[in-house]
ROSE-675851 format. One record per residue (C-alpha): residue in three letters; x, y, z. Coordinates in nm, 3 decimals, decimal comma. Example, Ala and Ser with C-alpha at 12.3 -4.5 7.8 and 13.67 -1.06 7.14 Angstrom:
- type	east	north	up
- ALA	1,230	-0,450	0,780 .
- SER	1,367	-0,106	0,714 .
This chain:
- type	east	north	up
- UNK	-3,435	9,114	15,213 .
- UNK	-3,666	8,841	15,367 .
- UNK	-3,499	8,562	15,190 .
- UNK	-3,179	8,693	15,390 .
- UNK	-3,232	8,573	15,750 .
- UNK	-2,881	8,493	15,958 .
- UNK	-2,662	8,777	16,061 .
- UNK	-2,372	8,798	16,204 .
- UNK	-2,175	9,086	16,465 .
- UNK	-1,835	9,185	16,503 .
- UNK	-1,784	9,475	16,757 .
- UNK	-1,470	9,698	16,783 .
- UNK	-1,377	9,941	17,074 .
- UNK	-1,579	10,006	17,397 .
- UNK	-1,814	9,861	17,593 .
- UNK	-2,021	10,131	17,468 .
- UNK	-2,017	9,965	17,153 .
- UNK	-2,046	9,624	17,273 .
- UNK	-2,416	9,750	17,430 .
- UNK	-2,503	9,939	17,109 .
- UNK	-2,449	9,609	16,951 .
- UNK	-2,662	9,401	17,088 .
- UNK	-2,910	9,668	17,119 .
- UNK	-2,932	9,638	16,737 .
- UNK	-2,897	9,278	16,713 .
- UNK	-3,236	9,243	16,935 .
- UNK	-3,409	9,427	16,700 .
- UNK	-3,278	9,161	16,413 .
- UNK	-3,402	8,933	16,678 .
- UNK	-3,726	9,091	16,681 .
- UNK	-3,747	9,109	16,280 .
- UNK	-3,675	8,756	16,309 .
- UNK	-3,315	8,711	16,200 .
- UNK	-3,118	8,434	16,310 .
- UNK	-2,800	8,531	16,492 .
- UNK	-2,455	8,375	16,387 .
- UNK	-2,091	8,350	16,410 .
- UNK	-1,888	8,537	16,190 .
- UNK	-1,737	8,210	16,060 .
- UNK	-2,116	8,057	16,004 .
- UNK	-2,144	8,224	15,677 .
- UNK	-2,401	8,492	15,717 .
- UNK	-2,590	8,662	15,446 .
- UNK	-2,511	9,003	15,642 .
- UNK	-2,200	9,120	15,855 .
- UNK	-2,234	9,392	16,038 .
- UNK	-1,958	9,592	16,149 .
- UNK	-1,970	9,820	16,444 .
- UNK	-1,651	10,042	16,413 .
- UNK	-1,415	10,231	16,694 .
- UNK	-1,180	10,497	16,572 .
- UNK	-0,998	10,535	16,922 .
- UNK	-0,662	10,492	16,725 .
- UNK	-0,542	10,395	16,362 .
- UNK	-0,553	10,014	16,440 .
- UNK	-0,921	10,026	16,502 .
- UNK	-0,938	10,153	16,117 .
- UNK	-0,715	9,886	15,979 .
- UNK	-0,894	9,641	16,171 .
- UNK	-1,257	9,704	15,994 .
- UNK	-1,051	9,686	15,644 .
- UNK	-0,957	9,321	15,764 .
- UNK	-1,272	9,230	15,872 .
- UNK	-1,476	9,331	15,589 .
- UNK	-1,202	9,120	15,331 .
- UNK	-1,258	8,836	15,592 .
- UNK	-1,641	8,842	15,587 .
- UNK	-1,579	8,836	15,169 .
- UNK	-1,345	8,528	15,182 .
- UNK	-1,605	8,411	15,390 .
- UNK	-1,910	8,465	15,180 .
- UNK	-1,885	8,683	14,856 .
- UNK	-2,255	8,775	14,822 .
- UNK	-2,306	8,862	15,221 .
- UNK	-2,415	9,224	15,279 .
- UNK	-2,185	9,405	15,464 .
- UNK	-2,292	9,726	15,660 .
- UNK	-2,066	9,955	15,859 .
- UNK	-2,143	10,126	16,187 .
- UNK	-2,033	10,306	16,491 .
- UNK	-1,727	10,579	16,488 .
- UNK	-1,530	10,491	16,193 .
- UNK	-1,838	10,511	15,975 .
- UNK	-1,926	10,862	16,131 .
- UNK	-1,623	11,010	16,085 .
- UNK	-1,469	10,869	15,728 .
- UNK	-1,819	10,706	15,561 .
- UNK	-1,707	10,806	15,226 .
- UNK	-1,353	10,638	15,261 .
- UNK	-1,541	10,325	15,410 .
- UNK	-1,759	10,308	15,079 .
- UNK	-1,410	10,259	14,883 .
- UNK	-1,353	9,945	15,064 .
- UNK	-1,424	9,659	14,855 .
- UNK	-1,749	9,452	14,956 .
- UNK	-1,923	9,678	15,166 .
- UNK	-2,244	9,766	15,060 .
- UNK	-2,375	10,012	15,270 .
- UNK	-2,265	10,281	15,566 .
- UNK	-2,461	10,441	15,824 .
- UNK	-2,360	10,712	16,063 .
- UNK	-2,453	10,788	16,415 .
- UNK	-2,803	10,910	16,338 .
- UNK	-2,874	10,608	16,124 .
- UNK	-2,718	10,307	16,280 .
- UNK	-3,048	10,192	16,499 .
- UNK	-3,252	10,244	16,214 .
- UNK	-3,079	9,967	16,027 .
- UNK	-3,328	9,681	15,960 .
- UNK	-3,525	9,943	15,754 .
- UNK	-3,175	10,028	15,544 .
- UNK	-3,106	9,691	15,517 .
- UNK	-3,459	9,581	15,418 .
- UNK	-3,398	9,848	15,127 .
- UNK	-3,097	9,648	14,930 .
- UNK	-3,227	9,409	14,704 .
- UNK	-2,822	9,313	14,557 .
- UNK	-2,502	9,343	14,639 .
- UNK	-2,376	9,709	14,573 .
- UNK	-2,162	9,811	14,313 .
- UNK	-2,099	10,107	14,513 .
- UNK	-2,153	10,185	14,896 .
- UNK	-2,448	10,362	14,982 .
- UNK	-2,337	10,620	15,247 .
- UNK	-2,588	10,731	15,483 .
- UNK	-2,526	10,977	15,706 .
- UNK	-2,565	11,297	15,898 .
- UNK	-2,394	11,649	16,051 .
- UNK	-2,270	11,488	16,414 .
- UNK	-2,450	11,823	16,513 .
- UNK	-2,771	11,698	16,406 .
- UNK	-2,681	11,389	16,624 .
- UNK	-2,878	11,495	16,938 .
- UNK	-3,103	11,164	17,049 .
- UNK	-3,045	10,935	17,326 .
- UNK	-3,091	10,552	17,244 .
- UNK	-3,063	10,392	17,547 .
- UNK	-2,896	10,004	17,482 .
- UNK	-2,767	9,716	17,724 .
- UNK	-2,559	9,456	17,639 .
- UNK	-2,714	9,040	17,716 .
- UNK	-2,639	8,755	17,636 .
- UNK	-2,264	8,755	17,567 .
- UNK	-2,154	8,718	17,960 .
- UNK	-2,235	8,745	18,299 .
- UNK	-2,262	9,121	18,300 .
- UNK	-2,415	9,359	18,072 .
- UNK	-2,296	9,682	17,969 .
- UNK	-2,600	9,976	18,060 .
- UNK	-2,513	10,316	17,864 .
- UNK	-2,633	10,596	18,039 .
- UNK	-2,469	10,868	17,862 .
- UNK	-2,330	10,889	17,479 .
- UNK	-2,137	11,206	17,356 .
- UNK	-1,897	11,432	17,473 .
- UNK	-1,876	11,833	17,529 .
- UNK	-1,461	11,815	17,647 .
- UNK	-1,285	11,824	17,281 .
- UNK	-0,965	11,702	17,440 .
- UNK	-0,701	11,743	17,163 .
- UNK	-0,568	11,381	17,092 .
- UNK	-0,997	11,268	17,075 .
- UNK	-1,209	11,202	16,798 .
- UNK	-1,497	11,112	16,978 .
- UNK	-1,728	11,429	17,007 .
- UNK	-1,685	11,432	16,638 .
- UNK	-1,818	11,094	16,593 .
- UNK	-2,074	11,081	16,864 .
- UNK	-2,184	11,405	16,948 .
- UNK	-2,277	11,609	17,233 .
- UNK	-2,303	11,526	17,559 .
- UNK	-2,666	11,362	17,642 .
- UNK	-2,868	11,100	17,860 .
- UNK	-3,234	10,972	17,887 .
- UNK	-3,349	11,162	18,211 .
- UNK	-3,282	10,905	18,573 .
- UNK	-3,636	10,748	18,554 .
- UNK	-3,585	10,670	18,203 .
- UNK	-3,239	10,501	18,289 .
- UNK	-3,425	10,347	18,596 .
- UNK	-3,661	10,135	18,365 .
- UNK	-3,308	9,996	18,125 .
- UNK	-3,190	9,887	18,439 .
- UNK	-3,506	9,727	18,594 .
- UNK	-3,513	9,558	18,273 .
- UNK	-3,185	9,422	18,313 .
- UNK	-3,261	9,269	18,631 .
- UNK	-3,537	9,077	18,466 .
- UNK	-3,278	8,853	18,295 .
- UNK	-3,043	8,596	18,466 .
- UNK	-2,741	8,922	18,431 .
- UNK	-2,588	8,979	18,803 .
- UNK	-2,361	9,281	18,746 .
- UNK	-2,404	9,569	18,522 .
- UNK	-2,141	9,783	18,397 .
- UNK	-2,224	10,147	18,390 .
- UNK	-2,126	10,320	18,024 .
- UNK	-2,081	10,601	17,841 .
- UNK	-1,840	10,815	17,659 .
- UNK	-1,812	11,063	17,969 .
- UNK	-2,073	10,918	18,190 .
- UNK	-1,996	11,175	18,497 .
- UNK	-2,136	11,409	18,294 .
- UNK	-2,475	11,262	18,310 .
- UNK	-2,735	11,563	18,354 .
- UNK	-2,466	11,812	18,174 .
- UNK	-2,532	12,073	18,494 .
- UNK	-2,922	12,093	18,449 .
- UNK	-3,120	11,932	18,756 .
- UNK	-3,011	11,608	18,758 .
- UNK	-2,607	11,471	18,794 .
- UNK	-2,467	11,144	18,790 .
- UNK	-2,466	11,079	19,165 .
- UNK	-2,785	11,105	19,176 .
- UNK	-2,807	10,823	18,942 .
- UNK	-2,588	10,595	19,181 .
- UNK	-2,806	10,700	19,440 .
- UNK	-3,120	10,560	19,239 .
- UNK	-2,916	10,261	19,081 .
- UNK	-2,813	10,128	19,394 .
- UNK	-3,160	10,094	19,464 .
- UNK	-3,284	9,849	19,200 .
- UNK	-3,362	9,505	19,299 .
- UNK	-3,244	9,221	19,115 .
- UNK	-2,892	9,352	19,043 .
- UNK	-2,604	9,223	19,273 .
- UNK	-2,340	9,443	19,141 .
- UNK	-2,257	9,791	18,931 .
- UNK	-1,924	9,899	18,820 .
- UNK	-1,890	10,215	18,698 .
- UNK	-1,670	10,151	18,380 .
- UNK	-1,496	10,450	18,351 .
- UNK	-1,528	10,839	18,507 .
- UNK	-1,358	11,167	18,503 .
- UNK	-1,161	11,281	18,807 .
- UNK	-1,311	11,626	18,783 .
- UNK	-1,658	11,430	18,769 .
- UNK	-1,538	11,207	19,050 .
- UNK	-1,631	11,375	19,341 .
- UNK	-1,597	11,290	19,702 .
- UNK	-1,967	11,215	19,756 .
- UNK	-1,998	10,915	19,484 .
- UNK	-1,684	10,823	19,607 .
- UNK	-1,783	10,800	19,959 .
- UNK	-2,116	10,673	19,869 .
- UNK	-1,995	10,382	19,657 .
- UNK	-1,747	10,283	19,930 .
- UNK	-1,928	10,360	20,216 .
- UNK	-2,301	10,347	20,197 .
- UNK	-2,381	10,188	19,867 .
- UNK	-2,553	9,822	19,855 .
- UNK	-2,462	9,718	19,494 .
- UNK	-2,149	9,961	19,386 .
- UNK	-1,869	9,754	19,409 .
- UNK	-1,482	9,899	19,523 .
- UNK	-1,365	9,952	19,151 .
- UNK	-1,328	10,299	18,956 .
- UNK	-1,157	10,323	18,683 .
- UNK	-1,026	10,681	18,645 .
- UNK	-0,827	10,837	18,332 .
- UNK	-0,522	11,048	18,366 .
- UNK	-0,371	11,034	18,041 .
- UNK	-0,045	11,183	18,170 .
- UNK	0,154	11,288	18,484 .
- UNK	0,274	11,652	18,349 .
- UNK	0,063	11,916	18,415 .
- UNK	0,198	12,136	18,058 .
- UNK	0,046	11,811	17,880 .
- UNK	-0,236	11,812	18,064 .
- UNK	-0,299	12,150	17,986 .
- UNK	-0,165	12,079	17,593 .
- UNK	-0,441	11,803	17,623 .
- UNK	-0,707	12,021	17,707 .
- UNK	-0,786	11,793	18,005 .
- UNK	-0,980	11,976	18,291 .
- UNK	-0,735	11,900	18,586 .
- UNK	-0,394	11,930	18,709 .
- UNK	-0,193	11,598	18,883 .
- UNK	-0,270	11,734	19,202 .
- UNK	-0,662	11,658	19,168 .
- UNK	-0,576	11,336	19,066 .
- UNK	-0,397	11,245	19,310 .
- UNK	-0,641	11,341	19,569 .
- UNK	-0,906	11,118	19,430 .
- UNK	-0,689	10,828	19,426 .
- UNK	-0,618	10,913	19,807 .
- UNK	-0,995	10,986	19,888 .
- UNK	-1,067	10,609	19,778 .
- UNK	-0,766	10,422	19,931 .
- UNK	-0,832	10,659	20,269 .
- UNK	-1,145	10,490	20,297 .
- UNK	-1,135	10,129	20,112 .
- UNK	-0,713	10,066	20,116 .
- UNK	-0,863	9,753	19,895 .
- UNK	-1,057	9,935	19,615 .
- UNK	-0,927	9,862	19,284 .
- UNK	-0,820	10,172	19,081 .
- UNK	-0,734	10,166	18,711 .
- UNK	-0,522	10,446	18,496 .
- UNK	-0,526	10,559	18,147 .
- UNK	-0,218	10,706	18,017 .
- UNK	-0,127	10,785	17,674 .
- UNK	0,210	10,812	17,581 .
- UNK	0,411	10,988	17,296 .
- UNK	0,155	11,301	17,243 .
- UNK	0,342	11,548	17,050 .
- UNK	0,571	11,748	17,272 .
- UNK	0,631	11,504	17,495 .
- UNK	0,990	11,534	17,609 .
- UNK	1,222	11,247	17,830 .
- UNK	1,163	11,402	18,141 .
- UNK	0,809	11,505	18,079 .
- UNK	0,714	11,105	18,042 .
- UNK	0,920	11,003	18,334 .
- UNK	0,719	11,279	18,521 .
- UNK	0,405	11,022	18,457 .
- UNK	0,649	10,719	18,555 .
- UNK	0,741	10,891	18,870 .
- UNK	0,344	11,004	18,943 .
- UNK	0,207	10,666	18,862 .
- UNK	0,525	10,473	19,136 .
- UNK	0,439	10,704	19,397 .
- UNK	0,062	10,636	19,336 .
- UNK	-0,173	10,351	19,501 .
- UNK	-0,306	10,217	19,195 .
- UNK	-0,357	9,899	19,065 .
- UNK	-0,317	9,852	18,675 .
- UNK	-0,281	10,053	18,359 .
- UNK	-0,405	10,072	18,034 .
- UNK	-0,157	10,253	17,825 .
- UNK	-0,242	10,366	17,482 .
- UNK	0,027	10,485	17,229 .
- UNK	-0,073	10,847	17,051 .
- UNK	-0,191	10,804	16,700 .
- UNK	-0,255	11,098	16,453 .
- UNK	-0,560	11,140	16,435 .
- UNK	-0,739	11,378	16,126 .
- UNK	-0,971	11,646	16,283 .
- UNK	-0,805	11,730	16,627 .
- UNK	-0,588	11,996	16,737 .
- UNK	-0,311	11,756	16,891 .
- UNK	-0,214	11,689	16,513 .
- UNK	-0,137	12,077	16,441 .
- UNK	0,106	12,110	16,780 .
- UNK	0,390	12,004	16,537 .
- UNK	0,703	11,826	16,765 .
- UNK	0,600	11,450	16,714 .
- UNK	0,774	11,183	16,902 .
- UNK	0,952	10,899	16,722 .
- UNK	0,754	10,585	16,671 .
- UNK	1,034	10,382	16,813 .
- UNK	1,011	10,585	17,108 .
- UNK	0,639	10,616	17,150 .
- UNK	0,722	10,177	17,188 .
- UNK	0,975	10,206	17,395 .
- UNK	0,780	10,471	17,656 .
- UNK	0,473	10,236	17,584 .
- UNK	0,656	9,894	17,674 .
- UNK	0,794	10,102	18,019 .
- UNK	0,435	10,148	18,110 .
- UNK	0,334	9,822	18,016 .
- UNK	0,594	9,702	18,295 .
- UNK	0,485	9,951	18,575 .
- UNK	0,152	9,809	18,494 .
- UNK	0,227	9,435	18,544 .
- UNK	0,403	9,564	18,888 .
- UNK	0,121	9,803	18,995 .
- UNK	-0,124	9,484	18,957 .
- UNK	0,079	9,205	19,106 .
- UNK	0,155	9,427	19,401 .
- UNK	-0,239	9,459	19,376 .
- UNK	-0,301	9,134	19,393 .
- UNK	-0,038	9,062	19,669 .
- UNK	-0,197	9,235	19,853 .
- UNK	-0,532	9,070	19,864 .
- UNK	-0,385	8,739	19,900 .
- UNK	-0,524	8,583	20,270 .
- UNK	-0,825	8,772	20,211 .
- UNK	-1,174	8,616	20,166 .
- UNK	-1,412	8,770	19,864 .
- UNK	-1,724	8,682	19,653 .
- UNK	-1,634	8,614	19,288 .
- UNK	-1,914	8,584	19,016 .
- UNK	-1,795	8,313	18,822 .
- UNK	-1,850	8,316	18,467 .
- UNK	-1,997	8,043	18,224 .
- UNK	-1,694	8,004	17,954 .
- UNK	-1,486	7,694	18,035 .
- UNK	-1,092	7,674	17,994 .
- UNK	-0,932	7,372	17,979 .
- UNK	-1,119	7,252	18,289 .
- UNK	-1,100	7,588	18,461 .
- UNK	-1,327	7,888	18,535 .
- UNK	-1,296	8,259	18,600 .
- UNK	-1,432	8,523	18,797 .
- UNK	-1,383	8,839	18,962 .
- UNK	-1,430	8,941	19,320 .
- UNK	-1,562	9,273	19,398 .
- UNK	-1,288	9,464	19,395 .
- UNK	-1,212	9,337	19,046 .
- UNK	-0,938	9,052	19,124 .
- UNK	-0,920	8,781	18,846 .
- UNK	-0,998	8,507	18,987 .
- UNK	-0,954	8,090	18,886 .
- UNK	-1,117	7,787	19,012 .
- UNK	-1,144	7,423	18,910 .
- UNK	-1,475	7,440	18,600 .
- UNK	-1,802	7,337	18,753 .
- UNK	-2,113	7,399	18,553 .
- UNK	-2,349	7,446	18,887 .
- UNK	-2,084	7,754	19,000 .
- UNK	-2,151	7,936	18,627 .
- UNK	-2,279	8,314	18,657 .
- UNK	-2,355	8,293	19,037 .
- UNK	-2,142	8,412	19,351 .
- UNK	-1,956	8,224	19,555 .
- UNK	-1,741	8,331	19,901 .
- UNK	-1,374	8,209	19,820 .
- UNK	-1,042	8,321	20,013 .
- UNK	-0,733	8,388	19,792 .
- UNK	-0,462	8,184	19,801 .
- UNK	-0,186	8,247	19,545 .
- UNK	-0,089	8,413	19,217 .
- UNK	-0,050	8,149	18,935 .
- UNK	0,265	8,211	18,691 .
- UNK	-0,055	8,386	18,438 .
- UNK	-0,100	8,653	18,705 .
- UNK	-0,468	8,456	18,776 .
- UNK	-0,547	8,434	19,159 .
- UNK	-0,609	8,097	19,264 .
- UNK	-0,879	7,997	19,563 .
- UNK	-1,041	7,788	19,770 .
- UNK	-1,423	7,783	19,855 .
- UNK	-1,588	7,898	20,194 .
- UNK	-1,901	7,721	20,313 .
């Protein structure tokens, strides 16, 4: 495969996978591949898969007729979720040559290196997810201003909608010294904020001697990193002490969690197999605005899981008004094969699964304008970041406030004091500098 030397990336789903990726593409780096655009014809595409919902699927079918438009005899190998969980019905897809699974994928120079032609049919290599039980720790550079630091993979919860345990696997970190050394890494590079992720990254530790606020604690401690977001956390894993910690005491943890509730109605809660009731929820959300009123919280909610009556999603409309938050992602249920939620029987209407979606979509827009209402008047530090747009450039402040400013090359990827002015007719927050 030497004669086969520029490669190109295309990542679907998380920011899990967005590290993973360009884990893997350093070691192409390494192996002395040239990196490309997906458009640069490339003599190999890979494909790092989600399969979060149904599009996600669809869209790796797209991408691998794309890449073949683009060039016929390109290798194409599929990775990530999709490719755990349906490798053979990947290998059916015209083009693609050859599919790893979750034990494989950062092995897959050496796979690669192993094709000498394009393949008349897929070679499918793969494991048991139960055999999956190694930690490959991965950051994301060179895309932006921030990098993406996994710290956990897996999950132990089997909520009924998910798919993910059954593509990734248990529940499992590198121990907090281990992490300590990605991140110290990281601040070796021009990257000023890091993104903590993970499928369920609260349960870093899984109950043995070391937990995930311990990890804060020793995060928050690395020099060379301005800022850490933690991407994305339980509320049962959300206890009072990070929460305190990261908006009290912390130097680097900025005033942004983002917190999953899926819905407001404690039967689907409990239908979901999710380990809380609304109650908890709402007490986290009132733990963080009690003590930073200008944190930034954002929601997941799914809507249209089977069973899921009128009044049971305007229970989640009604929770989610009455609640200080600040934006919503909303996700529509999609079948998906392998979980319980498919076997509860009562499915709602695709039309109405829309409609309930495009309701939350609105609450949304609302909860965030209010948001950013209220920080107009107030001064912040935005990290600018390099890409340029039609003369302009964006940032975010701490507590995770899009922010937009006239483009000047000198103000890319650092951080500069600014005090909010307005809301453009985008929903952007305009500003003006502080000396």
């Amino acid at each position: 495969m030497n004669q086969y030397k520029k490669v190109a990336f295309y990542t679907l789903g998380c920011k899990l996978n967005f590290s993973e990726t360009s884990t893997i593409s350093r070691l192409f780096d390494d192996a002395g591949f040239a990196k490309v655009d997906f458009e640069e014809t490339p003599d190999i595409y890979i494909i790092n898969t989600c399969s979060v919902t149904e599009n996600a699927d669809k869209k790796c079918r797209q991408l691998v007729k794309r890449a073949m438009k683009i060039n016929p005899e390109a290798f194409v190998a599929i990775i990530g979720c999709y490719a755990q969980l349906k490798p053979e019905e990947i290998g059916k897809i015209p083009g693609v040559d050859i599919v790893l699974g979750a034990n494989e994928k950062f092995n897959l120079i050496e796979h690669i290196d192993a094709l000498q032609s394009k393949q008349e049919v897929a070679m499918l290599n793969y494991t048991s997810i139960k055999e999956t039980t190694e930690f490959i720790p991965s950051f994301s550079y060179g895309d932006r201003t921030r990098s993406f630091l996994k710290v956990q993979d897996g999950c132990d919860y089997f909520c009924t909608f998910c798919t993910i345990p059954l593509a990734r696997g248990k529940s499992r970190n590198a121990n907090i010294a281990e992490t300590i050394l990605e991140a110290e890494k990281i601040a070796k590079t021009d990257i000023k904020e890091v993104v903590l992720t993970g499928v369920n990254i609260g349960d870093f530790g899984q109950g043995g001697d070391e937990n995930f606020f311990q990890l804060v604690q020793a995060l928050d401690q690395v020099e060379g990193i301005d800022r850490f977001r933690i991407s994305s956390i339980e509320p049962n894993l959300l206890s009072n002490e990070i929460i305190s910690f990261c908006l009290t005491s912390a130097q680097r943890f900025v005033p942004h969690f983002h917190v999953p509730l899926q819905s407001g109605n404690d039967r689907l809660l409990k239908a979901m197999r999710r380990k809380y009731e609304r109650s908890l929820y709402a007490e986290r959300v009132n733990s963080i605005k009690s003590l930073r009123p200008d944190a930034c919280i954002g929601v997941d909610v799914i809507v249209g899981f089977p069973g899921e009556t009128d009044e049971e999603f305007m229970d989640t409309i009604d929770f989610l008004k009455d609640l200080d938050i600040s934006y919503l992602h909303v996700f529509t249920y999609s079948e998906r094969a392998n979980t319980t939620a498919v076997k509860l029987g009562s499915p709602v209407a695709m039309a109405v699964r829309r409609e309930r979606s495009k309701m939350l979509h609105i609450l949304s827009d609302k909860k965030k304008r209010g948001f950013y209402e209220q920080n107009i008047g107030t001064e912040r530090t935005v990290l600018f970041e390099h890409e340029e747009d039609e003369g302009v450039m964006y940032g975010f402040t701490e507590n995770y406030v899009k922010v937009k400013y006239p483009y000047a090359a000198d103000m890319a990827n650092s951080f500069h004091k600014v005090k909010l002015t307005e809301i453009d007719r985008d929903g952007i927050m305009k500003c003006t500098l502080l000396k």
